[in-house]
C-alpha positions in Angstrom: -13.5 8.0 -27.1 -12.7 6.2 -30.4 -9.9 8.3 -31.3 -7.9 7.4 -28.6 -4.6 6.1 -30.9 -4.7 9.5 -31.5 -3.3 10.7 -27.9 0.2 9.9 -26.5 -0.1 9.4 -22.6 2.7 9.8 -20.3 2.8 9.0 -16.9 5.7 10.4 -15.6 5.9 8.2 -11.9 5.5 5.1 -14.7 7.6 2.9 -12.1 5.8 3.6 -8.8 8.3 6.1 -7.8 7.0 8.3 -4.7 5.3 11.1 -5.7 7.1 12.8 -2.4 11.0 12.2 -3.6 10.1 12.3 -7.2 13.1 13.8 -9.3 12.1 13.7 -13.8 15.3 12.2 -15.7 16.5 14.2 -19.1 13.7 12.0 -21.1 11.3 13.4 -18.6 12.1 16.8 -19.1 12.5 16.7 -22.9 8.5 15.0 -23.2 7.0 17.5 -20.8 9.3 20.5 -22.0 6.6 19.3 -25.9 3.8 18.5 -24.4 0.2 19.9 -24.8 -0.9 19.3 -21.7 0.4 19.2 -18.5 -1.4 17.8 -15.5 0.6 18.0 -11.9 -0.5 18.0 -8.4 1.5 21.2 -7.3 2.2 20.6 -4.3 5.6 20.8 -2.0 6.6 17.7 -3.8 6.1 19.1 -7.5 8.3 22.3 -6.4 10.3 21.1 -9.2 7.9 21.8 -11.8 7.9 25.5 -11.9 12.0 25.4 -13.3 10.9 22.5 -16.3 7.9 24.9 -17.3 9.9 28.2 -17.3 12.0 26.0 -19.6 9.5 24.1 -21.9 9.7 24.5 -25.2 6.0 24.9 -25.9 4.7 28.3 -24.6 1.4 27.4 -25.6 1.2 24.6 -23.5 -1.9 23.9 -21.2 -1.3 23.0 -17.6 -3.3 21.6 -14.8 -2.2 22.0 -11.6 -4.6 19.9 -9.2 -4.1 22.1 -6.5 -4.8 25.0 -7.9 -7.9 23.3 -9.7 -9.3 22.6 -6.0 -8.9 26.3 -4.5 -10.5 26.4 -1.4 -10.9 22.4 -0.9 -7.3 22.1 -0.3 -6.3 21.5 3.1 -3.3 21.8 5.2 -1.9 19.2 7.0 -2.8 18.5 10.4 -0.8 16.8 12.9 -3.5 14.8 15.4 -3.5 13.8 18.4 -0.8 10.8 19.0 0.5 11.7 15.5 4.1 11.8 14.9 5.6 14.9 14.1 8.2 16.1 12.1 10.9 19.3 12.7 9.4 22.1 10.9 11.0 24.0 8.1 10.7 27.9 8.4 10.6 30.5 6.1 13.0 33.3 6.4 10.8 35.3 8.3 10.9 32.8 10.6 7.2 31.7 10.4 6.1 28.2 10.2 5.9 27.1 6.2 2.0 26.0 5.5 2.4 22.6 4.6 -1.2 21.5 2.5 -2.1 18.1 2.0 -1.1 17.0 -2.1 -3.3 13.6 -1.1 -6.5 15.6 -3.7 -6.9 12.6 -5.4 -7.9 10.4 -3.1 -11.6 12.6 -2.6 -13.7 11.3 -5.1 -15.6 14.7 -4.6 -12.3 15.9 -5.6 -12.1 14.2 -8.6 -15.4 15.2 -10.2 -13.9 18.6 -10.2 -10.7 17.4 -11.3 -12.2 15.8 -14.1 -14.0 19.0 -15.6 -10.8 20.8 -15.4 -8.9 18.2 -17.4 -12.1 17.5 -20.0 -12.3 21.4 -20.4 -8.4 21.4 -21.2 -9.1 18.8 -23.6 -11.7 20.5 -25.5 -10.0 23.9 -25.7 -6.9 22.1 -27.3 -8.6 19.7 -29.6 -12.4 22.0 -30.0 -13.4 19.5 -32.8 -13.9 17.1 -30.3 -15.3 19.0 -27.8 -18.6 17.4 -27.4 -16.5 14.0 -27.0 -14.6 15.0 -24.2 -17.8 16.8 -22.0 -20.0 13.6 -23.0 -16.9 10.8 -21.6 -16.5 13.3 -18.5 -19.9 13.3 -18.0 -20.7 9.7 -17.9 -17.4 9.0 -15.9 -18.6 11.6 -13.4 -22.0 9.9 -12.9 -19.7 7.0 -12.0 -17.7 9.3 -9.2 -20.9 10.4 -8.1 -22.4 6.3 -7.6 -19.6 5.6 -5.8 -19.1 8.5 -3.5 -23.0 7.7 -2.6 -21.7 3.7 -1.6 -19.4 5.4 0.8 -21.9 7.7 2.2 -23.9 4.4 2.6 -21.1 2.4 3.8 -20.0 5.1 6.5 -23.7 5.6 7.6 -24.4 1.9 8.4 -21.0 1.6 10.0 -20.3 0.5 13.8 -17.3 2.9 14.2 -16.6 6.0 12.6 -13.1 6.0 13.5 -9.6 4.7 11.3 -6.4 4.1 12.9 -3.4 3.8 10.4 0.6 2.1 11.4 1.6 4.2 9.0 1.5 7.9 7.1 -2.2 8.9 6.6 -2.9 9.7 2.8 -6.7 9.9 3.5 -7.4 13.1 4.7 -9.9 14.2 2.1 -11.6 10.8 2.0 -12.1 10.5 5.7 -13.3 14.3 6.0 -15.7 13.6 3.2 -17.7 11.4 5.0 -17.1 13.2 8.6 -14.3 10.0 9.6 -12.3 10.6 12.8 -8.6 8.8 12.0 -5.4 8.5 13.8 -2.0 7.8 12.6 1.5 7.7 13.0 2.3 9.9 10.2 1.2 12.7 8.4 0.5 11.8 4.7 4.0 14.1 3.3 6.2 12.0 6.1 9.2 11.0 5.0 9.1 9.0 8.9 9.4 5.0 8.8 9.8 4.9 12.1 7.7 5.0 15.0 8.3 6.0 18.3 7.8 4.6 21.5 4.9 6.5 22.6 3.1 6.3 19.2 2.8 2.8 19.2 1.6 2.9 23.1 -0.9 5.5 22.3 -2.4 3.7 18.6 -2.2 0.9 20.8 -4.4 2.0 23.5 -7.0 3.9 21.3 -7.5 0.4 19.1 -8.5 -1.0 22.9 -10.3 2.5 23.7 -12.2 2.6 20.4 -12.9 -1.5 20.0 -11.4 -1.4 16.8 -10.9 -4.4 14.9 -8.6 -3.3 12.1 -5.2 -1.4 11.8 -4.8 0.1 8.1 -1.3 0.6 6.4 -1.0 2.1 2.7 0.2 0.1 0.1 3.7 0.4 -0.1 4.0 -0.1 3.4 6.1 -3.1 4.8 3.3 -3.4 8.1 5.8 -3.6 10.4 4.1 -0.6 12.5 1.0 -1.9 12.3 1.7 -5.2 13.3 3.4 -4.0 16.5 0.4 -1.5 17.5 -1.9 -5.2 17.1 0.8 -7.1 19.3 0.6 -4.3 21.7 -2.9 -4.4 22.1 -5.2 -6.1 25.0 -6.7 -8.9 22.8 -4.2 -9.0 20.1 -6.9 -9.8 17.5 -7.4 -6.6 15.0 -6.7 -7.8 11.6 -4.0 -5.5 9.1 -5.6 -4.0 5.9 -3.9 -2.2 3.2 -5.8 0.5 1.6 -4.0 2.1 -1.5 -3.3 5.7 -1.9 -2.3 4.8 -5.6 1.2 6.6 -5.1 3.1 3.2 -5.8 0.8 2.7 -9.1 3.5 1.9 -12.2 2.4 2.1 -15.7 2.8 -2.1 -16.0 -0.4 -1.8 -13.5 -2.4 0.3 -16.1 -1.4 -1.7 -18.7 -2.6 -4.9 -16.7 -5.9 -2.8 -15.8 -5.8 -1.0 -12.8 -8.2 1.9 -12.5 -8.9 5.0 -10.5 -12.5 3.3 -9.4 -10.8 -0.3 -9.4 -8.8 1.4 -6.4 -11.8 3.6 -5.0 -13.8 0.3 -5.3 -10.9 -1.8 -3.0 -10.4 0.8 -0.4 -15.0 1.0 -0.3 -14.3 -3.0 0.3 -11.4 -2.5 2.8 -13.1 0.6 4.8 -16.1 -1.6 5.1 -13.6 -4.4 6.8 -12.4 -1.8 8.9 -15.8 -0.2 10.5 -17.5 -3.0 11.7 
């Protein structure tokens, strides 16, 4: 609200590093080890967040873990059909390691819950201003809410209900909240740049199968695999799109206005590119 000179902000991944290989320098461990509140996703990636906490200075900080926030709406990964796949890492019982999907972000379902959490941290830490923080949340909510209803619009009066990403697929939640089919060459966690043979052949074949006219890519990819699915195609005509996952966002982005509903707005425009 108006006070907000009096909050310090840190965003950790300030230079667009991937969340997925994400290691905090000293100066990133001596802020969090202070800070009031801490708000992580908590997934595999994060796994070194439990040693910095058991560390931090300030036992009576508050932390959010996003995963945790969700419960129940997390979901594991799922390797579909044509998908990639990656060697599995086992526990020492020898049973398969549930991997679940850290992409909760990208839900804007998601992120009306997220937002309560993080508004109700606020106002427990700072209960003077608790009627600021529930009345921002609030209005920002009703925004979530308008635009989740545009894609529930968009997706209704598509022509296809299917997306086909050249590259890791980030948009599990998204697609699932409005009943999306997808395919990919990746899971979203991949650490894969690569694509083999007979992924390309098959994303190739279902753009023909499907009549698609687009082949998606996330930001900070280069294209290349989506490009050679296109080439490899009957007609050669589907156009590349970027959607972005915001996992390359740097804090010089913020500062030059990017926004969690600038994004959600782009990937409403690029989605509608992509189902006609």
């Amino acid at each position: 609200g108006d006070n907000k000179d009096n909050v310090e902000l840190t965003m950790l991944l300030d230079s667009g590093a991937d969340l997925h290989s994400y290691q905090p320098t000293a100066d990133d461990m001596i802020k969090l080890s202070s800070c009031d509140v801490f708000i992580y996703v908590g997934g595999e990636s994060d796994e070194w967040v439990e040693d910095a906490l058991e560390s931090a200075v300030n036992k009576n900080m508050l932390v959010i873990d996003l995963l945790d926030v969700l419960g129940d709406a997390v979901k594991e990964e799922e390797l579909v059909e044509g998908m990639q796949g990656e060697e599995e890492e086992e526990s020492g019982e020898g049973e398969e390691e549930v991997e679940y999907d850290e992409h909760v972000w990208l839900s804007l379902k998601n992120a009306a819950v997220l937002c309560d959490a993080i508004a109700g941290a606020l106002a427990k830490l700072d209960a003077a201003n608790a009627d600021v923080y529930a009345a921002n949340k609030d209005a920002y909510v009703a925004k979530l809410n308008a635009l989740d209803a545009q894609y529930a619009a968009a997706v209704s009066a598509a022509k296809v209900r299917t997306l086909l990403f050249g590259d890791r697929f980030p948009f599990r939640y998204l697609a699932d909240d409005y009943g999306l089919d997808y395919y990919a060459a990746f899971v979203g966690c991949s650490a894969e740049t690569e694509a083999s043979f007979e992924t390309i052949v098959f994303l190739s074949g279902k753009v023909d199968e499907l009549g698609l006219n687009t082949v998606l890519t996330i930001e900070s990819g280069d294209g290349k695999i989506a490009r050679t699915i296109v080439e490899n195609t009957a007609a050669k005509s589907a156009q590349v799109l970027k959607m972005d996952s915001m996992q390359s966002t740097t804090a010089q982005n913020i500062a030059d206005g990017a926004t969690y509903l600038g994004a959600m707005e782009y990937n409403l425009a690029v989605l509608k590119q992509a189902l006609q």
